[in-house]
DODRENDO-713053 format. One line per 10 residues: number of its first residue (from 1); their letters; for each residue y, x, z of N, C-alpha, C. Coordinates in Angstrom, 1 decimal. Example, Ala and Ser with C-alpha at 12.3 -4.5 7.8 and 13.67 -1.06 7.14 Angstrom:
! residues 2
1	as	-5.7:13.2:7.8:-4.5:12.3:7.8:-3.3:13.2:7.8  -2.2:12.8:7.1:-1.1:13.7:7.1:0.0:12.9:7.9
This chain:
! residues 252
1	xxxxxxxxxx	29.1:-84.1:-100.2:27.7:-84.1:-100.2:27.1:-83.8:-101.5  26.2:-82.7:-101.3:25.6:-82.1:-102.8:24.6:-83.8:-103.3  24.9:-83.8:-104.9:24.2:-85.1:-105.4:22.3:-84.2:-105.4  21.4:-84.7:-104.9:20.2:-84.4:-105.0:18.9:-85.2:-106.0  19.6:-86.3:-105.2:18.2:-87.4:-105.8:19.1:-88.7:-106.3  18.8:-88.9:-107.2:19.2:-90.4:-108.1:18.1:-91.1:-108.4  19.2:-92.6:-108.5:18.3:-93.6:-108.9:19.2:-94.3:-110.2  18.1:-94.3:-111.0:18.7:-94.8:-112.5:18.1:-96.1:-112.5  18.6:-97.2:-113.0:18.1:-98.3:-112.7:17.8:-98.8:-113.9  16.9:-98.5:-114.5:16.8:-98.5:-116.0:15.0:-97.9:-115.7
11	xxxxxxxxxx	14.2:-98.7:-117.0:12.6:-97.9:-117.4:13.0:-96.2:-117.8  11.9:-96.2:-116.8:12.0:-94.8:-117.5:11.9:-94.2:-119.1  12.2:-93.3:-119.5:12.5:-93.0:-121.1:11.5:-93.0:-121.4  11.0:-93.3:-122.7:9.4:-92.9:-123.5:9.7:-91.7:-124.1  10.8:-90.8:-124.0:10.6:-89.4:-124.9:11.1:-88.8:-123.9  10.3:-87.5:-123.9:10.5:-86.5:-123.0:11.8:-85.6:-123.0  12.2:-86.1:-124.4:13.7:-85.3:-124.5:15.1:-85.9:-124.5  14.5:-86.8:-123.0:16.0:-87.7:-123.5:16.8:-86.8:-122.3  17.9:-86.6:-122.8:19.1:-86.3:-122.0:18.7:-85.9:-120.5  18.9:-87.0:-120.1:17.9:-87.3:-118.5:17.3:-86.3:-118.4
21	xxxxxxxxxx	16.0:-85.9:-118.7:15.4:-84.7:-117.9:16.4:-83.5:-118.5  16.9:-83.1:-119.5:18.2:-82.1:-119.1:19.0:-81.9:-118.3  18.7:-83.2:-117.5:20.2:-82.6:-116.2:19.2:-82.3:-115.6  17.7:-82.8:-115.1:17.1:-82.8:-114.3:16.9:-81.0:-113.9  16.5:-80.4:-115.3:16.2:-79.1:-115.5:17.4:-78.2:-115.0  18.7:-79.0:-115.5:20.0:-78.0:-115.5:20.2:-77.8:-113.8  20.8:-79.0:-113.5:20.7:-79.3:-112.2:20.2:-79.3:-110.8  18.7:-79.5:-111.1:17.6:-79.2:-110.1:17.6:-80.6:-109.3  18.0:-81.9:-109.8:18.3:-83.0:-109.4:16.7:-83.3:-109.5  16.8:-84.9:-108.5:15.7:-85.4:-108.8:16.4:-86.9:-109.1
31	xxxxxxxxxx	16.0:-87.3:-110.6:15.8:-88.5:-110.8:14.7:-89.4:-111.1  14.8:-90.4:-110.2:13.6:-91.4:-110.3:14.2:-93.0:-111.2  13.8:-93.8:-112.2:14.4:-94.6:-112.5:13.4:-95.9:-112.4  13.7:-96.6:-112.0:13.1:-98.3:-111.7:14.1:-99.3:-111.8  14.0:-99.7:-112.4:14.7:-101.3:-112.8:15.1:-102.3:-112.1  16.3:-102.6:-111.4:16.8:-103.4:-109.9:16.4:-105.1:-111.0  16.3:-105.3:-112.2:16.0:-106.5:-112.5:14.4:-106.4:-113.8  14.3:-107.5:-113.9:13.1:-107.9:-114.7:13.4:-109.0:-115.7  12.6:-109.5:-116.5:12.3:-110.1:-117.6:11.7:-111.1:-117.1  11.7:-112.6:-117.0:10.8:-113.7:-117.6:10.8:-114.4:-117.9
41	xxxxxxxxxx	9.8:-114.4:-119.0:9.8:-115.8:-120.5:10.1:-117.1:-119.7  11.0:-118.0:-120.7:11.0:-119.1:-120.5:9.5:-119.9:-121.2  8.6:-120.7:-120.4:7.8:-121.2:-120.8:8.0:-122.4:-122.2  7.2:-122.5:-123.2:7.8:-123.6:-124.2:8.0:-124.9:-123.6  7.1:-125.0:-122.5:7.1:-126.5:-121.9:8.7:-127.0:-121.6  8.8:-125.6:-120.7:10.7:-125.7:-120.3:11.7:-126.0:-121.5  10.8:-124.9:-122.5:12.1:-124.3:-123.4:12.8:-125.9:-124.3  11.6:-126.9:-124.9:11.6:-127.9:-125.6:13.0:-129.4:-124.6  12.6:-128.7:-123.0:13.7:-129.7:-122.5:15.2:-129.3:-122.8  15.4:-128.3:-123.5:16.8:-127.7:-124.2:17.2:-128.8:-125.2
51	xxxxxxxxxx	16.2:-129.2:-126.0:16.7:-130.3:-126.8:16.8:-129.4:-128.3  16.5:-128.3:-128.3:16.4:-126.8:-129.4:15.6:-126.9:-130.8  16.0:-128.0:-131.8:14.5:-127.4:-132.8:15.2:-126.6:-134.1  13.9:-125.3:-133.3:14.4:-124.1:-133.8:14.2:-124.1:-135.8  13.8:-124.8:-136.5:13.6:-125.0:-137.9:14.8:-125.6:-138.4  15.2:-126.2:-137.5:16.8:-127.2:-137.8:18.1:-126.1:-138.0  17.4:-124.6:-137.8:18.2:-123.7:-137.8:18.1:-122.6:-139.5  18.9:-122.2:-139.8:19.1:-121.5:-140.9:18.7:-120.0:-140.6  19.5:-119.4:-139.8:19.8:-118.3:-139.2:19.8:-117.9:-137.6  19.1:-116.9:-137.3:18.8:-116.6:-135.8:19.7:-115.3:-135.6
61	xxxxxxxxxx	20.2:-115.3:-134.1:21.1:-113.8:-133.3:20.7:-113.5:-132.4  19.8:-112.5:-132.5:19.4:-111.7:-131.3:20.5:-110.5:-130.9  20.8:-110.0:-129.2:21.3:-109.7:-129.1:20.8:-108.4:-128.4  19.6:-108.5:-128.3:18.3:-107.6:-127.3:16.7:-107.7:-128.4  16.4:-106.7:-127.9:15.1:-106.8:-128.6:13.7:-107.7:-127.7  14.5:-107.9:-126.2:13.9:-109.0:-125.7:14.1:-110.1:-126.2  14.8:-110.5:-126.9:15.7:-112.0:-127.4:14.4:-112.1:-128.1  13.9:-110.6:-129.4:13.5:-110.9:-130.7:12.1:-111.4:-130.2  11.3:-110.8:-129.1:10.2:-110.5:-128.5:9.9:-112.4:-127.8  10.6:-112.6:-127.5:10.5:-114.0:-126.9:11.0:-115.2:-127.9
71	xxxxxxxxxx	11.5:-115.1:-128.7:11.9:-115.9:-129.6:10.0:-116.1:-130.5  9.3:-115.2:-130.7:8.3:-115.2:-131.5:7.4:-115.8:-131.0  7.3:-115.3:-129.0:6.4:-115.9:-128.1:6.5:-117.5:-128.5  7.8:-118.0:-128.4:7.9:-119.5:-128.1:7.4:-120.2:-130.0  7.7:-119.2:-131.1:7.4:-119.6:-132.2:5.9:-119.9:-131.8  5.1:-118.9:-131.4:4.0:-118.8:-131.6:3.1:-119.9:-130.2  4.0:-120.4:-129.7:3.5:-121.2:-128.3:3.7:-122.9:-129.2  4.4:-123.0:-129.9:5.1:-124.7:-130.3:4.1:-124.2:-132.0  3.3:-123.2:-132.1:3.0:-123.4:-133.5:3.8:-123.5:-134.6  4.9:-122.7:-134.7:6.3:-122.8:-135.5:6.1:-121.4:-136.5
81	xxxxxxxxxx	6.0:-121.7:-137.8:6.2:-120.5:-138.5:6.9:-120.5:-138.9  7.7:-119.1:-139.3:9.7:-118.9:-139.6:9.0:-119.0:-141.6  10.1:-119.8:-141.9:10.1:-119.8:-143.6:10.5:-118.7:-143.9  10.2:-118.4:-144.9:10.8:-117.1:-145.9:12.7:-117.3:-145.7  13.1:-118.0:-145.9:14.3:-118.1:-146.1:15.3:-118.1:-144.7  14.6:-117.6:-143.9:15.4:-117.7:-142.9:16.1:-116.3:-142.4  17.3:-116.4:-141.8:18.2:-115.2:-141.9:18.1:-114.8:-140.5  18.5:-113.3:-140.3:18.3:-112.9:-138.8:19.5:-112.1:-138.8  20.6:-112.1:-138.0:21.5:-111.7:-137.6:21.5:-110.6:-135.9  21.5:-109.6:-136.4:21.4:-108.8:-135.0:22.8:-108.1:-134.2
91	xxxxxxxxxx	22.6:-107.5:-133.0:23.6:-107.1:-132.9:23.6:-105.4:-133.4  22.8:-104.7:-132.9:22.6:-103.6:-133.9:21.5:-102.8:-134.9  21.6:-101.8:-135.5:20.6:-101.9:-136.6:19.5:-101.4:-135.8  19.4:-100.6:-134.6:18.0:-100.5:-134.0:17.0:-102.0:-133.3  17.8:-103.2:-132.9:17.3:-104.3:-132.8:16.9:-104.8:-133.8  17.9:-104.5:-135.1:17.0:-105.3:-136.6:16.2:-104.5:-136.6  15.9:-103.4:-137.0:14.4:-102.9:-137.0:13.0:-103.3:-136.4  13.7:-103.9:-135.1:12.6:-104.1:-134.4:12.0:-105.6:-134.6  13.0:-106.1:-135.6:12.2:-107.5:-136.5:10.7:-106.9:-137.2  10.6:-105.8:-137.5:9.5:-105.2:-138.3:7.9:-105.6:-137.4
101	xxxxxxxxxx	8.5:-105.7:-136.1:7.4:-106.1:-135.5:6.6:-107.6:-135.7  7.4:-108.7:-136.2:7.2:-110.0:-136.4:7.3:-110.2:-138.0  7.9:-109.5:-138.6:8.3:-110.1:-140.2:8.5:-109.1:-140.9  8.1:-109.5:-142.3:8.3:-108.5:-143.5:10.2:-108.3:-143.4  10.8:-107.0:-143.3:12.1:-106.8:-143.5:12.6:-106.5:-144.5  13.6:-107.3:-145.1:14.4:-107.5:-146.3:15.5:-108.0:-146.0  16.3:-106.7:-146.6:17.5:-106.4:-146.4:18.6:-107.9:-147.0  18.1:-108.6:-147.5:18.7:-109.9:-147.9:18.7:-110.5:-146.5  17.8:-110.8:-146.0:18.0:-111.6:-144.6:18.0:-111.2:-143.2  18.5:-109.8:-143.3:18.9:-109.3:-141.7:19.9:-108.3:-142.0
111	xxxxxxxxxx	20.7:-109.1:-140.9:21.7:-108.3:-141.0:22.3:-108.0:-139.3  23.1:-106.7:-139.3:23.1:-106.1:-138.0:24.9:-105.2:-138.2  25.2:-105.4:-136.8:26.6:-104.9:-136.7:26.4:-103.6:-136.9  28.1:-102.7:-137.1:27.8:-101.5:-137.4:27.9:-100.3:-136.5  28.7:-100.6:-135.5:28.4:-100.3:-134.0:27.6:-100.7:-132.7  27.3:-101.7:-132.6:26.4:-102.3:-131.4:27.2:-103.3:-130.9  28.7:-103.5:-131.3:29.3:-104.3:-130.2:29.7:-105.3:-130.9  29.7:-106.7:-129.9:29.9:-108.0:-130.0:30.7:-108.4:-131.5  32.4:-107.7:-131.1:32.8:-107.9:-132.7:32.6:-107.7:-133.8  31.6:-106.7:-133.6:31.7:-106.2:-134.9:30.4:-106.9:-136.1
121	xxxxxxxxxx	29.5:-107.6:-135.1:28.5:-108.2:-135.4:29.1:-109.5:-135.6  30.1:-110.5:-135.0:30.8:-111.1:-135.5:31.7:-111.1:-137.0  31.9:-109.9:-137.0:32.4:-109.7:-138.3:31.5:-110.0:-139.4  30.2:-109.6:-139.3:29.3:-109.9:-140.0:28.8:-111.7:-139.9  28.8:-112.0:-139.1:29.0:-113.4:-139.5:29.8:-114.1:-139.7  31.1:-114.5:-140.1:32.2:-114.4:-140.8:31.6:-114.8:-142.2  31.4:-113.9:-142.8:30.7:-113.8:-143.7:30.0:-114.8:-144.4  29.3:-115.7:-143.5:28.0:-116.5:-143.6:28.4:-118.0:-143.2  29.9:-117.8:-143.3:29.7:-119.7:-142.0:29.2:-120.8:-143.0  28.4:-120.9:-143.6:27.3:-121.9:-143.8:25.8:-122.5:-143.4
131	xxxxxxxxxx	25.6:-120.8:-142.4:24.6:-121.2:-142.0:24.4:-122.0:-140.8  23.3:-122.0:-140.1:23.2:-122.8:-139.0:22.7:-122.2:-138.0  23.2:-121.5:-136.7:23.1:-119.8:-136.4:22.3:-121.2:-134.8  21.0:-120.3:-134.6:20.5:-120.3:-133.4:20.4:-118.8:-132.3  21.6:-118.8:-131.1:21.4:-117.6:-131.0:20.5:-117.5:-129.5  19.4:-116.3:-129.7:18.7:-116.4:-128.7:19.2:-115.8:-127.7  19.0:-116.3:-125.9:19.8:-115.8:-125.0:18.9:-115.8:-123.9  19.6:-115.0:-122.9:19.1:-115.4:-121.3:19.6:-116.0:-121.0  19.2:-116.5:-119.5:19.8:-117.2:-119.2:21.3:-116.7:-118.3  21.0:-115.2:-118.2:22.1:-114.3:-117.8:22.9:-114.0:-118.7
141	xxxxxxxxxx	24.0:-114.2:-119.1:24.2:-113.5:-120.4:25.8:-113.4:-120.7  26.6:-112.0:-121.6:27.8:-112.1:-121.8:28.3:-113.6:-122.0  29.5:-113.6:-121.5:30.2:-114.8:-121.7:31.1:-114.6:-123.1  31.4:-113.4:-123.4:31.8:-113.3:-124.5:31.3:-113.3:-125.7  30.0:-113.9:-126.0:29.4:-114.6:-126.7:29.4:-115.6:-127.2  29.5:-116.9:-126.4:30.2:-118.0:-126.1:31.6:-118.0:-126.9  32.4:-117.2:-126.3:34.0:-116.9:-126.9:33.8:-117.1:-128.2  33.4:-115.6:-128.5:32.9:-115.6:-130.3:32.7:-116.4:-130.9  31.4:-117.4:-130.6:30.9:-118.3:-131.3:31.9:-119.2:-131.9  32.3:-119.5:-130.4:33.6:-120.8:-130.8:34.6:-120.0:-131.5
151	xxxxxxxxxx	35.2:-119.3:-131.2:36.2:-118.7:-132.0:36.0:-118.7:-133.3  34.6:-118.1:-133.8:34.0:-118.2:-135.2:34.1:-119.3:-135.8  33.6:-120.1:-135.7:33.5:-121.8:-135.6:32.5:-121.7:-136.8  31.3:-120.8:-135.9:30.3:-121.2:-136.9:29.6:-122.5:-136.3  28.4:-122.7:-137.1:28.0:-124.0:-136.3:26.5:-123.5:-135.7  26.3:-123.3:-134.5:25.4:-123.1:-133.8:24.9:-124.3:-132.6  23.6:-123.6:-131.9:22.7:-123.7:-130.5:22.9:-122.9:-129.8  22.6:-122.6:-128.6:21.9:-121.5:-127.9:20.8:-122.1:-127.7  19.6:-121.1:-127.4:17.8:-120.8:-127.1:18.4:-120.4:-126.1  18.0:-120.4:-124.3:17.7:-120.0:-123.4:15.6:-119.7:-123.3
161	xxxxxxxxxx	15.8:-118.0:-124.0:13.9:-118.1:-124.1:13.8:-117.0:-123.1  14.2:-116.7:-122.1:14.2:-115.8:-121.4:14.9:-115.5:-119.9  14.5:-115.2:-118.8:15.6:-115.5:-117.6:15.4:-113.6:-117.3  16.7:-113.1:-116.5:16.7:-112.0:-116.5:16.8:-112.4:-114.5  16.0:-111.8:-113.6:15.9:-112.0:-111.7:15.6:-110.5:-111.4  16.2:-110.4:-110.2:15.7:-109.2:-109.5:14.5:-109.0:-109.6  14.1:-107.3:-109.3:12.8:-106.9:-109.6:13.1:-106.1:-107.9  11.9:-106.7:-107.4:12.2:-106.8:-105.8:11.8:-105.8:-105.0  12.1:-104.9:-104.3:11.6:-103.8:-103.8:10.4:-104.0:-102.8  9.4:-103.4:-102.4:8.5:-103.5:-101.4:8.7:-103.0:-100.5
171	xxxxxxxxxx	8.4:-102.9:-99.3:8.8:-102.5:-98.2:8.3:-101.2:-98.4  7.3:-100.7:-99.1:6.4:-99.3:-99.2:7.3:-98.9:-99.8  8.3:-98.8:-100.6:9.2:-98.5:-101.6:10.5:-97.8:-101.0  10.5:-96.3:-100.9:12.0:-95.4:-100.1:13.1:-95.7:-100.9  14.1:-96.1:-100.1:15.3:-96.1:-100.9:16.4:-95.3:-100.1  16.2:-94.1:-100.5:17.2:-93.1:-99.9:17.3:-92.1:-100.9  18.4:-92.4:-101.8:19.3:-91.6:-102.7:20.6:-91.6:-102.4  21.0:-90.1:-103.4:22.6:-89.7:-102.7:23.2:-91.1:-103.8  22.7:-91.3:-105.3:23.6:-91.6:-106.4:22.6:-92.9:-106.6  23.7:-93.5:-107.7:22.9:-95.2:-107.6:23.8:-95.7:-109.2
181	xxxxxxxxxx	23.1:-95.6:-110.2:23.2:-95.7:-111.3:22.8:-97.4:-112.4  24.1:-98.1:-112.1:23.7:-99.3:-112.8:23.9:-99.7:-114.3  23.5:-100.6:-114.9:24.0:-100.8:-116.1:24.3:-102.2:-116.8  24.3:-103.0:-115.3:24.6:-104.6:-115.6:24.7:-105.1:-114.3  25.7:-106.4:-114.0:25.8:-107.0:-112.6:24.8:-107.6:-112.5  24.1:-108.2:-112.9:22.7:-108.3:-112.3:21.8:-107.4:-111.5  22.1:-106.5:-111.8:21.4:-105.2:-111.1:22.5:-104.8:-109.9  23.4:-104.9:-110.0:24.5:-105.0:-108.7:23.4:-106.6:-107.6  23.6:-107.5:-108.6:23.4:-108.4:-107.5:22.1:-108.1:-107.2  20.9:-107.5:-107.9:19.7:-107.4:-106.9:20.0:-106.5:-105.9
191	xxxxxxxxxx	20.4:-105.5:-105.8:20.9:-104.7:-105.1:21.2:-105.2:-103.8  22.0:-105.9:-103.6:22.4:-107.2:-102.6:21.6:-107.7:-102.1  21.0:-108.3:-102.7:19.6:-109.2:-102.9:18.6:-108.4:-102.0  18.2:-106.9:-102.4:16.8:-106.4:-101.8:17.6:-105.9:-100.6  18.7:-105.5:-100.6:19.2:-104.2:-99.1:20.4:-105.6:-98.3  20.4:-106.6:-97.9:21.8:-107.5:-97.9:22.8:-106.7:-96.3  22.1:-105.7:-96.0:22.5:-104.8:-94.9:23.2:-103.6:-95.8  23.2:-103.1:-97.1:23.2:-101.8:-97.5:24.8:-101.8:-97.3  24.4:-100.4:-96.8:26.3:-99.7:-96.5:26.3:-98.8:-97.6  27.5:-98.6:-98.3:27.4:-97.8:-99.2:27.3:-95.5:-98.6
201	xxxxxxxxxx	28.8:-95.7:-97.7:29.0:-94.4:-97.1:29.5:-93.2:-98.0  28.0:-92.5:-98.1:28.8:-91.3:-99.3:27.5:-91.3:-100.4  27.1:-92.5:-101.0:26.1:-92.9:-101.5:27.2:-93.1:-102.8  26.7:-92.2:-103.6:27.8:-92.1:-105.3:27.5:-93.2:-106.2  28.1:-94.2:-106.9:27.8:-95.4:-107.3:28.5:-95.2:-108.5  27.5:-95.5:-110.0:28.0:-94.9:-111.4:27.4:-96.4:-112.1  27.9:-96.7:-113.1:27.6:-97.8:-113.9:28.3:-97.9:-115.0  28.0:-98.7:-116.4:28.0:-98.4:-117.5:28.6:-99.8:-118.0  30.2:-99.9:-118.5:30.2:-101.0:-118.7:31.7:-101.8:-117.8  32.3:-102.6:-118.6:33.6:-103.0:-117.6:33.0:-104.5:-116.7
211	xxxxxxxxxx	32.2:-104.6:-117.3:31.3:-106.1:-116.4:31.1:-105.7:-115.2  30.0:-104.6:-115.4:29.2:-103.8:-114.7:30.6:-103.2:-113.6  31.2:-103.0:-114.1:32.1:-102.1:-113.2:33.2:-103.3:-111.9  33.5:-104.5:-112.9:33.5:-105.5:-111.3:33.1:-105.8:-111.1  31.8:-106.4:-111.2:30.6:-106.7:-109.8:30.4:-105.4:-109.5  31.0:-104.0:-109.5:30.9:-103.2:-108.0:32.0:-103.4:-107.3  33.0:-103.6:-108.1:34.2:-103.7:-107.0:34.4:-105.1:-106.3  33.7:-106.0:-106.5:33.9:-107.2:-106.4:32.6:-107.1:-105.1  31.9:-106.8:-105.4:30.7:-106.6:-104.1:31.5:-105.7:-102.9  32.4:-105.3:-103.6:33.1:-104.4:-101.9:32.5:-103.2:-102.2
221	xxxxxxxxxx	31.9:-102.5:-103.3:31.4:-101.0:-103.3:32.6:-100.4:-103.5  32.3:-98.8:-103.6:33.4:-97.8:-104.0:32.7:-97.7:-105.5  33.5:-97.3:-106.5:32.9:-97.0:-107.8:33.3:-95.8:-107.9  32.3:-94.3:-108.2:32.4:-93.0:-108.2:32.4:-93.0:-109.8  31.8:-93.5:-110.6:31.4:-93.1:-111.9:31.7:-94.2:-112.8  33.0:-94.1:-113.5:32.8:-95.8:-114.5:32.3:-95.1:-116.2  31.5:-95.6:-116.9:31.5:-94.9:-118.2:31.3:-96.3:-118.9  31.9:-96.3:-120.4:32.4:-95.2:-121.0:33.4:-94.7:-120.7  33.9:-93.7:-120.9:35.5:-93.2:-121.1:35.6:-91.6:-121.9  36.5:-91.7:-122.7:36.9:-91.3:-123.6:35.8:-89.6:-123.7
231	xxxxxxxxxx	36.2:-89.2:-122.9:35.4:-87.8:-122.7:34.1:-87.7:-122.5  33.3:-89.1:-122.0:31.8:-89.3:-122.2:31.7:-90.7:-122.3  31.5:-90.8:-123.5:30.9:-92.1:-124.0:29.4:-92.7:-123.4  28.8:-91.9:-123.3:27.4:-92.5:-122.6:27.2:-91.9:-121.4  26.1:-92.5:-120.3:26.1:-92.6:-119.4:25.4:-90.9:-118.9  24.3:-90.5:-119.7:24.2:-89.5:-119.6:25.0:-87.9:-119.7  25.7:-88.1:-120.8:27.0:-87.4:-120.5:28.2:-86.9:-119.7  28.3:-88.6:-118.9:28.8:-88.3:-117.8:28.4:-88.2:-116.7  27.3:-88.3:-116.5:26.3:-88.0:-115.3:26.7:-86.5:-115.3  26.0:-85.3:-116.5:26.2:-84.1:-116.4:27.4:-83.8:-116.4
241	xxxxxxxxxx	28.6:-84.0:-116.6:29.7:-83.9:-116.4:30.0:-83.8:-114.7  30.1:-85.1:-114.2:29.7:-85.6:-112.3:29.0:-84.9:-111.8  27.4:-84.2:-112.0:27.1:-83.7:-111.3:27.9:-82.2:-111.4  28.1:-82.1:-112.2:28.4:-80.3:-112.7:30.1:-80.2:-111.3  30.6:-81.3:-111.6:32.0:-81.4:-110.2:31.7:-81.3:-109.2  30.4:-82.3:-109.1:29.9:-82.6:-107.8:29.3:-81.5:-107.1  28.2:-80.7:-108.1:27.6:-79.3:-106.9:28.7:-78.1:-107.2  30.1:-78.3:-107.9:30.7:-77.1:-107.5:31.6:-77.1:-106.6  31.9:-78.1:-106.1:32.6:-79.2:-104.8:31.9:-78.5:-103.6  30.7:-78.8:-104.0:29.5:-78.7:-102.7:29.5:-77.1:-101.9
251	xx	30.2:-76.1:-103.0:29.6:-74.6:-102.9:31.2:-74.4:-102.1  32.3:-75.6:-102.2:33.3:-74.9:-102.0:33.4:-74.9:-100.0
């Protein structure tokens, strides 16, 4: 089956030149992208029954730039202003940046891993075990986080300021694509959640991620697309790569 129409399960891009519409143009594909999950703040009323006081902390770890975004809400909901001296640990340098939205940035007190991934931002706290690390989380969240922490044996919290739930389809809403593009098992499980009848068939199933990749096998899907791997690191890459197999398949 020629791939025609996708669904990327992701906001759509704010730049016109991302990747994405390249295949769209190369290819003649139609992608549509909408987000099988959502965002919602933990209210401070909830957040305080954590037992959490966030000043008793040295040092904060965001791991999303939702973390940074909701961490400020709940400052700004309990009336809490961050001291000058407080440290921000990110997972990568495009997340520290986006401290610039809440606070003067200085390079003294943010710091951010040098690839994006878990260890390596670990490695950077290493570094620091004196502080007193609050790290902000969903309530969905890598378990390998957890691992780290303890393994570190820094002395931390977790903040639960944020719950990540299905973002629910409407009945007015078509869902008939050839390809189905995830990027977290949460978005597997809404999936479930909105279709609990869906057959997969010859419906191509791509996701980003070894998490991501058993909650499809583990739901009983077929997995057409796992990325990363070696020859396309991002998801985009191997998309055009997949489709480029897929419509020369189609001609044969």
């Amino acid at each position: 089956m020629k791939i025609k129409k996708i669904l990327v399960s992701q906001p759509r891009p704010t730049s016109e030149k991302s990747p994405y519409f390249d295949i769209v143009e190369k290819y003649g594909v139609k992608i549509d992208f909408r987000p099988f999950i959502k965002v919602e703040p933990v209210p401070a009323k909830e957040f305080r029954q954590q037992k959490v006081s966030i000043l008793e902390h040295s040092a904060v770890m965001f791991t999303a730039k939702t973390g940074i975004d909701n961490f400020f809400r709940i400052c700004e909901e309990m009336r809490i202003t961050m001291p000058e001296t407080m440290k921000y640990f990110c997972i990568s340098e495009s997340v520290a940046l986006y401290l610039q939205k809440y606070i003067q940035y200085r390079k003294r007190k943010v710091f951010f891993g040098a690839t994006g991934k878990l260890p390596d931002l670990f490695t950077v706290i290493s570094k620091h075990q004196s502080e007193n690390f609050l790290v902000v989380l969903s309530d969905v969240h890598n378990e390998e986080i957890l691992h780290l922490l303890d393994k570190s044996q820094v002395k931390h919290d977790v903040g639960i300021m944020y719950r990540t739930v299905s973002n629910d389809f409407t009945p007015e809403e078509e869902f008939n694509y050839d390809m189905l593009i995830f990027f977290s098992p949460q978005g597997i499980a809404s999936l479930l959640k909105n279709f609990p009848e869906f057959e997969q068939g010859e419906i191509q199933i791509g996701c980003f991620g070894t998490t991501t990749a058993s909650a499809v096998r583990d739901a009983g899907l077929r997995l057409d697309l796992e990325v990363p791997r070696p020859d396309a690191p991002s998801m985009t890459t191997a998309l055009d790569l997949f489709i480029k197999e897929n419509h020369k398949n189609a001609k044969k």
